[in-house]
Wavefront OBJ file of the C-alpha trace (Angstrom):
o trace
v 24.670 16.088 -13.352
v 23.179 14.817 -10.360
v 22.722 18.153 -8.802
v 19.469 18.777 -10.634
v 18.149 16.136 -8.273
v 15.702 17.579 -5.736
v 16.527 15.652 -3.050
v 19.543 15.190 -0.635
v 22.715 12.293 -2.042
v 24.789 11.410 0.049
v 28.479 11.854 -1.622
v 28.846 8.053 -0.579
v 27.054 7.213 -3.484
v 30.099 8.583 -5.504
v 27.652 9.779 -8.527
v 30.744 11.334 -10.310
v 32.840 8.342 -9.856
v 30.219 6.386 -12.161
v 29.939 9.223 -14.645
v 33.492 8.604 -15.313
v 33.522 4.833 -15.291
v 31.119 5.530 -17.847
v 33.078 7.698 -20.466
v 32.633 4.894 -22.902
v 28.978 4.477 -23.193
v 26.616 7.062 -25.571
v 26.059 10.559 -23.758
v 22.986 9.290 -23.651
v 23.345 5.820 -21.747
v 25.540 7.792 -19.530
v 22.992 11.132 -18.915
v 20.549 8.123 -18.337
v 22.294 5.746 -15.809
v 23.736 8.729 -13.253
v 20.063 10.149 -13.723
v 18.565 6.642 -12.589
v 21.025 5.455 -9.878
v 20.532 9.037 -8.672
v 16.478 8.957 -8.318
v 17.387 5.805 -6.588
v 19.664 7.508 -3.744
v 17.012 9.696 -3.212
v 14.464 7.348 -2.675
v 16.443 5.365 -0.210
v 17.497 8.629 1.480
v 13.582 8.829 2.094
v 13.973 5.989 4.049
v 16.850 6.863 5.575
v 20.091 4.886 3.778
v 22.328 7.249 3.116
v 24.858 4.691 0.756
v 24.684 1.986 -1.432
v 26.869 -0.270 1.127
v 23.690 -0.141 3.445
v 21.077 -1.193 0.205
v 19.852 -5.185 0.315
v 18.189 -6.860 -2.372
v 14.788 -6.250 -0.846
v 15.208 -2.549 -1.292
v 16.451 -2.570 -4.800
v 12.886 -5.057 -5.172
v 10.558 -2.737 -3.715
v 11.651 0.081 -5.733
v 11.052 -1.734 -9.083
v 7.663 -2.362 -7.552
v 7.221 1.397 -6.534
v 7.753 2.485 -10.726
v 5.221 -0.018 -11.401
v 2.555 1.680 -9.359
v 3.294 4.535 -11.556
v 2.619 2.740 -14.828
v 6.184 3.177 -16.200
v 6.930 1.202 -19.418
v 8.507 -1.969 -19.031
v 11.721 -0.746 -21.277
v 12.043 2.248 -19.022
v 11.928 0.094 -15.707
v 14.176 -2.267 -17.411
v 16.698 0.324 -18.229
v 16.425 1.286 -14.749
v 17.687 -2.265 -13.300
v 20.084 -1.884 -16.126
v 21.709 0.931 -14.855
v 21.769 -0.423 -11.049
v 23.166 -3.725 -11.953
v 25.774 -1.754 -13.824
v 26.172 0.846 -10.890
v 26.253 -1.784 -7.983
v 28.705 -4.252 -10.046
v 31.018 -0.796 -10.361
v 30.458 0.053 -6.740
v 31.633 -3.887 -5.397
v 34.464 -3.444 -7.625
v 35.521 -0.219 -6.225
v 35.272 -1.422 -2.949
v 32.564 0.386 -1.827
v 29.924 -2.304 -1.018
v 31.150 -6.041 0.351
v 28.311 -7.470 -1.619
v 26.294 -6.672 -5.007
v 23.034 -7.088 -4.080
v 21.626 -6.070 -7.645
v 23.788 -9.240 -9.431
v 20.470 -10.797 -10.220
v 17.598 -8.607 -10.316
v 15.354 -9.116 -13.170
v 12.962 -6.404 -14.309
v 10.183 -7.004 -16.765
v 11.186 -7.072 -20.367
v 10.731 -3.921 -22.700
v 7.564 -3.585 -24.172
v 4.347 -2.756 -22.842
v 3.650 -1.067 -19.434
v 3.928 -3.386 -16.153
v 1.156 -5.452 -14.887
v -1.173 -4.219 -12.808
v -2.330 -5.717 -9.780
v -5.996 -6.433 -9.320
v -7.281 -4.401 -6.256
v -9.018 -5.729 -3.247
v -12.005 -3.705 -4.304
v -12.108 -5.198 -8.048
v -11.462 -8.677 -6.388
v -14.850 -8.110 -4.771
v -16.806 -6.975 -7.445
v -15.728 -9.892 -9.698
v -17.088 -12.728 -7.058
v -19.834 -10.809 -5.944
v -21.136 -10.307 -9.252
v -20.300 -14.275 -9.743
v -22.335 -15.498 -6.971
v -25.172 -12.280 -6.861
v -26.163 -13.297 -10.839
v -25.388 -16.614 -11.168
v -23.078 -15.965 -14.115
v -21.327 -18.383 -16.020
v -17.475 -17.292 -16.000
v -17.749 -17.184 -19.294
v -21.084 -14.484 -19.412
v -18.706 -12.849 -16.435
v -16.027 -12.142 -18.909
v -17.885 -11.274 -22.005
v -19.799 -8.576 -19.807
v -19.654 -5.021 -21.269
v -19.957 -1.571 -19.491
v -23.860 -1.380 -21.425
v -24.358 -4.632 -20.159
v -24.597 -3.197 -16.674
v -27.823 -1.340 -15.277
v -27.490 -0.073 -12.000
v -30.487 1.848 -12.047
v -32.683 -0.936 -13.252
v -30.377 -2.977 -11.070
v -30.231 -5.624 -13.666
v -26.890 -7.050 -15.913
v -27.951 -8.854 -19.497
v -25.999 -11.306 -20.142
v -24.629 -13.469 -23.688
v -24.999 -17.354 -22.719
v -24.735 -20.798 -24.425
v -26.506 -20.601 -27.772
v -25.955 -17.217 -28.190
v -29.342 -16.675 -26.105
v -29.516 -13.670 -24.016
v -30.621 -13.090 -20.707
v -31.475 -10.036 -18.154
v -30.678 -11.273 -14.971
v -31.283 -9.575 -11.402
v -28.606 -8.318 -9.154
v -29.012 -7.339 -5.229
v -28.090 -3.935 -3.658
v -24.697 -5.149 -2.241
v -23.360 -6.172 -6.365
v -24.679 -2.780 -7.461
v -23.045 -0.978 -4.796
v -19.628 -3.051 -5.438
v -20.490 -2.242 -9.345
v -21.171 1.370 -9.142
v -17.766 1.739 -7.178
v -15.653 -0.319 -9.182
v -16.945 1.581 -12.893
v -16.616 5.100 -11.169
v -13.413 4.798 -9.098
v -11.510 1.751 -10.713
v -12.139 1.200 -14.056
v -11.010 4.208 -16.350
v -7.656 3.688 -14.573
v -6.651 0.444 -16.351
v -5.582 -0.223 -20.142
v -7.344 -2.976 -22.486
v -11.138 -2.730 -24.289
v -12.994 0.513 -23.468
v -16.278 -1.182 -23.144
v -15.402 -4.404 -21.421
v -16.325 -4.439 -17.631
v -13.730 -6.272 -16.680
v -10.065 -6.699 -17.913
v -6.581 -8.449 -17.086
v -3.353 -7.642 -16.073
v -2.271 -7.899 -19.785
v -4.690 -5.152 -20.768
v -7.233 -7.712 -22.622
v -10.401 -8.880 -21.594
v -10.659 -10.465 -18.291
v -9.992 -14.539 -19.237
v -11.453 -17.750 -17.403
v -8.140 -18.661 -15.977
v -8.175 -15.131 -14.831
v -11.193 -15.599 -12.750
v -9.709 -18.808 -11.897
v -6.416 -17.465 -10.436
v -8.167 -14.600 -8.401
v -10.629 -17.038 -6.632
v -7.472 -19.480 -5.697
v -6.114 -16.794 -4.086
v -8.587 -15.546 -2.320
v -10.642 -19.021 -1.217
v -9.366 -20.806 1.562
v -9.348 -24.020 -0.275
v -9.308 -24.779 -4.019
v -12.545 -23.567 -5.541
v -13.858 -23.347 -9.100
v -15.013 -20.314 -10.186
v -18.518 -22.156 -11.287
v -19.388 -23.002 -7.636
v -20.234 -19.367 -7.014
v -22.905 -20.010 -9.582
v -23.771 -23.628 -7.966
v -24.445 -21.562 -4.659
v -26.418 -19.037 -6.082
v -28.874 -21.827 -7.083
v -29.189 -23.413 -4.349
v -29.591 -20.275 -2.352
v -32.381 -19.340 -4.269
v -34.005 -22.990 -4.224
v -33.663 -22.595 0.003
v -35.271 -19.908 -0.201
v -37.989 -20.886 -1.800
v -37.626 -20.295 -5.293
v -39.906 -21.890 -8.230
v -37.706 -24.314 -10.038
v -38.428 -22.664 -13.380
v -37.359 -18.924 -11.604
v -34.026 -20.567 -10.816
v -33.819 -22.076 -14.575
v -34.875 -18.903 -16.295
v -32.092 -16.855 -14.557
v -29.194 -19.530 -14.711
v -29.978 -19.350 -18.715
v -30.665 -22.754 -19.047
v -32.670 -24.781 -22.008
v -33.814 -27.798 -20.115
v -35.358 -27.755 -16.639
v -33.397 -31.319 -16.075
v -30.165 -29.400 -15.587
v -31.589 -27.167 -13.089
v -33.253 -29.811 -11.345
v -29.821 -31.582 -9.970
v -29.750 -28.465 -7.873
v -33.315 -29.670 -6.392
v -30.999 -32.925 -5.165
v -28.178 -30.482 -3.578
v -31.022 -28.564 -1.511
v -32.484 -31.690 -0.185
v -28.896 -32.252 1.407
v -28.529 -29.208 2.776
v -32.221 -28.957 4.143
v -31.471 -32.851 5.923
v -28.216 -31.375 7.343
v -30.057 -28.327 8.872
v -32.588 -31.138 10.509
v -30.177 -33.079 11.618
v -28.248 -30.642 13.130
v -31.142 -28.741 14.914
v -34.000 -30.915 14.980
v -33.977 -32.115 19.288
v -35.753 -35.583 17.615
v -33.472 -36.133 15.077
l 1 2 3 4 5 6 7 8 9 10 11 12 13 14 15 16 17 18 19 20 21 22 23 24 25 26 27 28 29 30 31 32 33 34 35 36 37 38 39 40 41 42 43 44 45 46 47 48 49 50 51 52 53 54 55 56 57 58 59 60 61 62 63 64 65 66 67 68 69 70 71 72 73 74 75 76 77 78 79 80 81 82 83 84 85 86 87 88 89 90 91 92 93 94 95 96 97 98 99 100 101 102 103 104 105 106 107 108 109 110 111 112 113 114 115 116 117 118 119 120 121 122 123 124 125 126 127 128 129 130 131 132 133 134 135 136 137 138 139 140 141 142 143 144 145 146 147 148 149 150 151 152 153 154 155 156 157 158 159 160 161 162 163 164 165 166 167 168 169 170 171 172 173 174 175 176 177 178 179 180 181 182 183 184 185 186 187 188 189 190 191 192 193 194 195 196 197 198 199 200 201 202 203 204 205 206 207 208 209 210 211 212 213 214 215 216 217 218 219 220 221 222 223 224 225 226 227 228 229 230 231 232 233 234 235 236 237 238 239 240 241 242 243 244 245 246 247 248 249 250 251 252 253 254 255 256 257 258 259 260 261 262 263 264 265 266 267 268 269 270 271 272 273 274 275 276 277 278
């Protein structure tokens, strides 16, 4: 049975010796098990282990991770730790390992495919977007493909009171944009016209946004400080208050004007720092 393999397995993994331990299961639980523990071998033989009494925990680890890079279901990765708990708990008691270092390796439960992990490059895109518009995290997540003009260089966004906006982007977020719709985006499961989506294959969440800037910040940050920077940016710059209040969507020019007061502090710290007289 394990012939049909392509690549070289090394008769220490006794392959038949399991078939026959495992007379009693279904012919297919059997077929299944030799044909798992036997992809396996092959992969370790790849990296040169040639028997399962040279296999750690940290192998048996990455190779669950390497079947979720190729968006397996969760019930056939789970079967697939199935049959290596079974195989490695046969092997210790046959003597052929010292150790079973599958006794307690979870794999993700049936159902589904595997998360996906978010990409350096879709990291990006999400926080420059944040900070280049001045989004909300809410707008951020709400944002659909049509929502997104590269040409014009322009997103429109859904804000509080249902009131809807067309807000400027820079070169840089339409560059990081452009890449992550053409290269990234078709490749992942959840809404076909939502811009951005989660692990789970929904719409990307708040706490979503929340848990990629934590890990990319070097200290705690909220996601809405992106959106605090991008005001006051613009205000340093020279902005018109009522520019700033138009594109952070909001109804009364008192909320924008607390970013007026965050300015000032930054413009005094810039004198202070540089000024020879200060």
């Amino acid at each position: 049975m394990w012939r049909r393999y392509r690549g070289p397995v090394s008769a220490d993994w006794d392959l038949s010796g399991f078939a026959s331990w495992l007379a009693g299961r279904s012919p297919a639980t059997r077929k299944a098990y030799v044909s798992d523990v036997g992809a396996f071998a092959e992969w370790m033989a790849r990296a040169g282990v040639d028997g399962p009494a040279e296999v750690d925990r940290m192998h048996l680890r990455r190779y669950l991770a390497s079947l979720g890079t190729r968006r397996l279901a969760r019930a056939t990765i789970a079967r697939k730790a199935a049959a290596l708990r079974c195989y490695f708990a046969w092997s210790l008691r046959q003597g052929h390992i010292g150790s079973d270092p599958a006794r307690s390796l979870r794999a993700p439960a049936g159902g589904g495919r595997l998360p996906r992990v978010l990409s350096g490059g879709e990291v990006s895109t999400l926080l420059e977007l944040l900070y280049a518009a001045g989004l909300r995290v809410s707008e951020l997540c709400g944002l659909d493909r049509g929502d997104i003009d590269l040409r014009g260089r322009t997103v429109t966004v859904l804000g509080k009171g249902a009131k809807q906006r067309r807000v400027p982007i820079h070169d840089t977020a339409v560059a990081a944009l452009r890449a992550w719709l053409d290269e990234g985006r078709d490749r992942m499961d959840g809404p076909p016209e939502a811009a951005f989506v989660n692990r789970r294959g929904a719409r990307l969440g708040p706490r979503d946004v929340r848990r990629i800037l934590d890990r990319r910040a070097a200290a705690p940050t909220h996601p809405h400080a992106l959106r605090h920077t991008y005001a006051t940016h613009l205000l340093d710059g020279g902005a018109d208050l009522r520019v700033v209040q138009e594109l952070l969507g909001h109804s009364s020019l008192a909320t924008t004007q607390v970013y007026t007061h965050v300015s000032k502090e930054r413009l005094r710290a810039v004198y202070d720092g540089t000024h020879p007289r200060a």
